[in-house]
Each structure stands twice: as structure tokens, then as C-alpha cells.
C-alpha positions in Angstrom: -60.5 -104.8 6.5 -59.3 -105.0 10.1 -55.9 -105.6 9.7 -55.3 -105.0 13.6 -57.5 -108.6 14.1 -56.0 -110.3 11.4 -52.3 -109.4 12.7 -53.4 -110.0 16.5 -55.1 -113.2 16.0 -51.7 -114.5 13.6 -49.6 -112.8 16.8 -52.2 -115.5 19.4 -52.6 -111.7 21.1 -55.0 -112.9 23.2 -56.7 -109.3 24.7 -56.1 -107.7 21.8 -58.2 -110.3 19.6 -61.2 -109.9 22.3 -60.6 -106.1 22.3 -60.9 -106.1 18.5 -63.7 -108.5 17.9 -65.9 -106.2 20.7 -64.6 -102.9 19.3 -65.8 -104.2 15.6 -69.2 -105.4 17.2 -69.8 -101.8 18.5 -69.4 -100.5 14.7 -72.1 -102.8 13.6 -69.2 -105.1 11.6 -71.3 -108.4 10.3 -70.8 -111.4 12.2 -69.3 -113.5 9.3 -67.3 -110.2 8.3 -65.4 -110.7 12.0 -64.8 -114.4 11.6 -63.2 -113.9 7.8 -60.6 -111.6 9.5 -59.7 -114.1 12.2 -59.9 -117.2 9.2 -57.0 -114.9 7.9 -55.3 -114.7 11.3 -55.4 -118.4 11.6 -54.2 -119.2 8.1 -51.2 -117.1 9.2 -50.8 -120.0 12.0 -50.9 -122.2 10.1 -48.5 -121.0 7.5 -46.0 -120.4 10.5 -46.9 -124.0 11.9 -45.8 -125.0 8.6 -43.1 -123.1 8.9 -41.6 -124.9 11.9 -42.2 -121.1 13.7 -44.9 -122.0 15.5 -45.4 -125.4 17.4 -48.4 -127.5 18.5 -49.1 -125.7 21.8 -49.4 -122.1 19.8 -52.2 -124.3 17.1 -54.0 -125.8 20.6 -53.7 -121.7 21.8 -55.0 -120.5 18.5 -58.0 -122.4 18.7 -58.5 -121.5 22.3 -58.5 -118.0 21.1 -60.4 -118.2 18.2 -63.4 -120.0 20.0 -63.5 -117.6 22.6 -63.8 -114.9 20.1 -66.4 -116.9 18.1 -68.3 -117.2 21.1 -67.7 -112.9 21.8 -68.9 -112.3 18.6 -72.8 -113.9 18.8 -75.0 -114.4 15.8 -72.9 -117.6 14.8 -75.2 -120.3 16.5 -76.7 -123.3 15.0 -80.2 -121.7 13.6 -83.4 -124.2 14.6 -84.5 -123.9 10.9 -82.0 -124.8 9.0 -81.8 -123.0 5.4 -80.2 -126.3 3.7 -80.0 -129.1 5.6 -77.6 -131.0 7.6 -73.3 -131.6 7.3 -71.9 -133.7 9.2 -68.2 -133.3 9.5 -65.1 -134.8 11.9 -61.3 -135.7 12.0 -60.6 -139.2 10.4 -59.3 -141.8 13.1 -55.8 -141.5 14.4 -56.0 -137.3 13.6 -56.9 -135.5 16.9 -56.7 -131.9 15.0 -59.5 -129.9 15.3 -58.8 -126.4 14.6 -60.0 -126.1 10.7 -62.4 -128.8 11.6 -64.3 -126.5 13.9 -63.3 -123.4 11.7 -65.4 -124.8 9.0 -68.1 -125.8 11.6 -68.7 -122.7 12.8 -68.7 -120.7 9.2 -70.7 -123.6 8.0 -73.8 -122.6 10.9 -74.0 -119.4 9.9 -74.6 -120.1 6.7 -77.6 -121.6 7.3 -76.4 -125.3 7.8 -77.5 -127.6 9.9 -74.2 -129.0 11.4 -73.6 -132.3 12.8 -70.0 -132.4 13.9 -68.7 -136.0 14.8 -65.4 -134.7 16.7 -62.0 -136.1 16.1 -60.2 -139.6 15.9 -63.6 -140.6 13.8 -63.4 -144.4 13.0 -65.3 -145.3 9.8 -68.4 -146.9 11.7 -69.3 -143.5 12.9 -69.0 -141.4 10.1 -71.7 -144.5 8.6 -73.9 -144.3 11.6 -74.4 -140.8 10.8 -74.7 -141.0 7.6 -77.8 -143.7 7.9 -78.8 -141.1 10.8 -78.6 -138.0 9.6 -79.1 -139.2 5.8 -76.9 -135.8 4.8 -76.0 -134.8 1.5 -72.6 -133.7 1.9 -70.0 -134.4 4.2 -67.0 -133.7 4.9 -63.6 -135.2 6.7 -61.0 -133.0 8.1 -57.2 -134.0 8.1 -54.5 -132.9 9.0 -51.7 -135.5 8.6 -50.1 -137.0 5.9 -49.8 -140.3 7.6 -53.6 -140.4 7.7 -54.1 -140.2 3.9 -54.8 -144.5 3.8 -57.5 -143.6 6.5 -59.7 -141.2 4.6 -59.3 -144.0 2.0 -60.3 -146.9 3.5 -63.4 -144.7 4.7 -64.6 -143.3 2.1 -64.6 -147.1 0.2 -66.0 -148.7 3.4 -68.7 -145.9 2.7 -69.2 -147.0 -1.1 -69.0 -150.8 0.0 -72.1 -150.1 2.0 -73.9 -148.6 -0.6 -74.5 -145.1 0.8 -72.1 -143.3 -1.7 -75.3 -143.0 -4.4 -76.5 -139.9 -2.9 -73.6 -138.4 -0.8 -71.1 -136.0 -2.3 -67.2 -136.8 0.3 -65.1 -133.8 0.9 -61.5 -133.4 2.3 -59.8 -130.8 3.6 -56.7 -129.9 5.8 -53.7 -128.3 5.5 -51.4 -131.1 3.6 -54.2 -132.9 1.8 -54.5 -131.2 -2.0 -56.1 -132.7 -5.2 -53.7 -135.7 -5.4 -55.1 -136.6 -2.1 -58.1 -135.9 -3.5 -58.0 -138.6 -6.3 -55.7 -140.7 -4.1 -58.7 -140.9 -1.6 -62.1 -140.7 -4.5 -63.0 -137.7 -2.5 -65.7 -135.8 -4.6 -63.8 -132.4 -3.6 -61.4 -130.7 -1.4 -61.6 -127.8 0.3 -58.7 -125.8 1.2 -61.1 -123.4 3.3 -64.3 -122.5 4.6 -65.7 -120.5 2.4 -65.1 -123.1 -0.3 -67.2 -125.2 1.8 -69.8 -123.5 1.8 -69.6 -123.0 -1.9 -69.5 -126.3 -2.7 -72.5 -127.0 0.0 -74.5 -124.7 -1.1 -74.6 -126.2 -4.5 -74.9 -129.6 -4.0 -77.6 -128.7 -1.3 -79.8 -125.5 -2.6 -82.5 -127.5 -3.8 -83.1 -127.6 -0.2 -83.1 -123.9 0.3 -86.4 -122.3 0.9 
């Protein structure tokens, strides 16, 4: 483990983070192995976010940061054959977060998904457009404030009212929403991370895989 990235990237030690990521590319370090030990660094944000430490102008840094070293590291972009499928994902409305939103976007591509990502302040018609669109088996709606809970609500039933629920698994995610949200919404899951994502993705989805 690289705890010099992971301790750099919670420290928004910009150079350091770049010189790390490039250092670990040089070794041969995987890809997906470099953006798990920034994932930690930016749960350590977030923790200190939480924590009244650290302010929204380090969280719009952080994902400044952590984009440019996504971008350094390579081997991360959206594949033109997509293993299973596509995901469409964005912010609910009145939420203009987007660092675990594109966190999960980016881990999400290079597991062989097919990402569609919708952006932030996403009012329920779009997330329905794509949905007819894209006709996705999964997807998922970031959040990232409590006062926001009613809005992944009223979606996800304006979603069902349309009748495109049938064949469409809803997940949340965000750093206040937990399973009460979860039931609170009729979400069919929530993700605290990434990787659980992708999980949960990958088996609703690998009767796509090939």
C-alpha cells in the first residue's frame, strides 16, 4: 500500500499526489490499484469535511486534485466495448456535489461499464429521458445533503409512476444518505463507495458480460 498517496492526497498535497501517482506508474502499479489509494485519501476528506476541519473550497480542491491525477494515471477511459453495459448516474436537483459522483464514475469505466453520467442539479425528467435513452439496468443518484433526501424521493416514485421501475434496479449514495435513507427513498441499494458499486453492478448486470 502506498501510504505516502493515501496521506498526500488526505493532506490536498498537490505535487506530491502527481509525484506519487507517476512514481507508482513507473513501478508498473495497476491502474485501479492507484485510484483505491487516492479513494482512501479522499475518504479522509471527507471524514475531515465532516469533521468541520476541512471546508468546501478544500472538497472543490480535492476533486481538482484527484481528477488531475486520474487523468496522470491513463488506462481509466471509457472502453468502446463495453464489458456490461451502460450506468447512468448524476447529483439529484438542488445538490451541486460532484466529488463521489465522479469518483464512482471513473472506477465504474474501468470496470468495464459503459458510463453515462448526467452531471449535477439532475431534475427528474432527465434522469427519465435517460433512462428511455439509454434503457440501463442500473442507476445510480448521488447525494450529498440531507435536505435533498425528499428529492431522491419524489424521483425515484416519478420513475415508478412512469412505469420504468420493472426492469431498473435505483441506487443511492453519498456521504449522509445510509439505509434509512434507503427505505425512506425505495432505493433498491446504497452504496457507501465505489467498489460497492461495482459489486452490486456487476451482479445485477453480468448476464451482459461476454
Amino acid at each position: 500500500m502506498s501510504k505516502k498517496l493515501v496521506d498526500a492526497m488526505a493532506n490536498l498535497d498537490e505535487d506530491m499526489v502527481l509525484s506519487e501517482v507517476k512514481r507508482l506508474k513507473e513501478v508498473g502499479t495497476a491502474p485501479l490499484e492507484i485510484i483505491g489509494y487516492l479513494q482512501e485519501g479522499m475518504s479522509i476528506v471527507g471524514k475531515k469535511f465532516e469533521e468541520k476541519e476541512y471546508f468546501l473550497s478544500e472538497l472543490i480542491m480535492s476533486a481538482e486534485v484527484f481528477n488531475e491525477a486520474s487523468q496522470l494515471i491513463g488506462g481509466l477511459d471509457q472502453s468502446t466495448d463495453s464489458k456490461y453495459g451502460k450506468f447512468v448516474i448524476g447529483t439529484i436537483y438542488d445538490d451541486i456535489h460532484d466529488i463521489g459522483k465522479n469518483i464512482v464514475s471513473t472506477v465504474m469505466r474501468s470496470n468495464g461499464f459503459e458510463v453515462i453520467d448526467l452531471g449535477v442539479d439532475v431534475p427528474t425528467s432527465k434522469y427519465i429521458e435517460a433512462i428511455k435513452k439509454y434503457k440501463p439496468k442500473v442507476i445510480g443518484i448521488s447525494c450529498l445533503l440531507t435536505t435533498c433526501f425528499n428529492n431522491i424521493r419524489e424521483c425515484i416514485k416519478t420513475i415508478e409512476d412512469a412505469g420504468l421501475r420493472k426492469d431498473l434496479k435505483i441506487l443511492i449514495g453519498g456521504g449522509p444518505v445510509d439505509e434509512a435513507t434507503g427505505k425512506y427513498a425505495n432505493a433498491d441499494m446504497v452504496c457507501k463507495d465505489a467498489q460497492q458499486t461495482v459489486d452490486f453492478c456487476k451482479e445485477i448486470m453480468g448476464g451482459a458480460a461476454k
